[in-house]
C-alpha positions in Angstrom: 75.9 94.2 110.2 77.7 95.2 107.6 77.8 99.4 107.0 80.0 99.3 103.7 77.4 99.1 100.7 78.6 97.8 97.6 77.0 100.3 94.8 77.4 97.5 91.7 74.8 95.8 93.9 72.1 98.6 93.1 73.4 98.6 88.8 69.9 98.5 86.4 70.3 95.9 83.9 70.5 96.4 80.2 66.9 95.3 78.9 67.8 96.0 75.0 70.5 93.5 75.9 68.6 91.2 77.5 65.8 91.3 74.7 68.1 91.5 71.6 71.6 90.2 73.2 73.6 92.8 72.2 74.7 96.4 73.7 73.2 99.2 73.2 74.6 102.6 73.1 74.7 103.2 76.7 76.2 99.8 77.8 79.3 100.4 79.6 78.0 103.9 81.1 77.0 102.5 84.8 80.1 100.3 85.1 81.9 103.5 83.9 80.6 105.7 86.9 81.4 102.7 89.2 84.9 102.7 87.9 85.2 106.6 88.2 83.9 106.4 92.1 86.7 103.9 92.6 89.2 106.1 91.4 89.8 104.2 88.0 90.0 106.7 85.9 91.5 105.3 82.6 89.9 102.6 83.1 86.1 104.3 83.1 86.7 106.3 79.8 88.1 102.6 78.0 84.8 101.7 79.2 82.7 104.0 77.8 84.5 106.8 75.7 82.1 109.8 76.5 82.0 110.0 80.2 83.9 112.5 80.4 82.4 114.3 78.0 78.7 113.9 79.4 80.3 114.9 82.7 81.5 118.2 81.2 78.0 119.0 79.0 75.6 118.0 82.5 78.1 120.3 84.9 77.7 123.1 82.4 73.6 122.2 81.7 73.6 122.8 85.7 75.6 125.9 85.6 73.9 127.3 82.3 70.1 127.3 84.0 71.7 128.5 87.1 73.7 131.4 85.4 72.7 132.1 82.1 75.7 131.7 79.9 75.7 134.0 77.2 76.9 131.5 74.3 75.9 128.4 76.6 73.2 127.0 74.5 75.7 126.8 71.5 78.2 124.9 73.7 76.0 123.0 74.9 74.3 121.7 71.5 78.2 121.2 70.5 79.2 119.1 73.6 75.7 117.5 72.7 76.8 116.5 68.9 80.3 115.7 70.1 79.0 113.4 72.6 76.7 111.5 70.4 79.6 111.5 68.1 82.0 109.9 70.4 79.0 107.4 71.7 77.9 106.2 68.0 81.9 106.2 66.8 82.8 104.2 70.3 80.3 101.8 69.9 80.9 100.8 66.0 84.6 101.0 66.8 83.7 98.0 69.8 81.5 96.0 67.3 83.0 96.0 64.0 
């Protein structure tokens, strides 16, 4: 019986690929996470750019309902338009 369990085993396909066969903007995210459990960190952000980034904006969402930042909702709408920024800029960037 084997205890190890192999987590890209459990990874949702990509149904707008599947239906129109090509990414979408979130492609890459998944395998990203996988890479950054494994310790692959360069490796993670060349496979999808904002990772980091969404990392940063969820950890301080968490901490901003928990403490009440006092300017947390303006970080957190910037961290929200730089993420898209990097997503949309990432993914044109890949495709063009």
């Amino acid at each position: 019986m084997n205890l190890l369990i192999n987590i890209e085993d459990f990874m949702l396909p990509c149904l707008w690929k599947q239906t129109f066969n090509i990414d979408c903007f979130g492609c890459g995210f998944q395998r990203s996470l996988v890479m950054l459990f494994k310790g692959d960190f360069i490796g993670a952000f060349y496979m999808y750019p904002a990772i980091y980034s969404i990392i940063v904006m969820l950890a301080l969402l968490i901490l901003h309902t928990k403490f009440q930042f006092k300017h947390g909702p303006k970080i957190l709408i910037g961290l929200f338009i730089l993420n898209i920024s990097i997503i949309v800029i990432s993914y044109f960037i890949k495709h063009y």
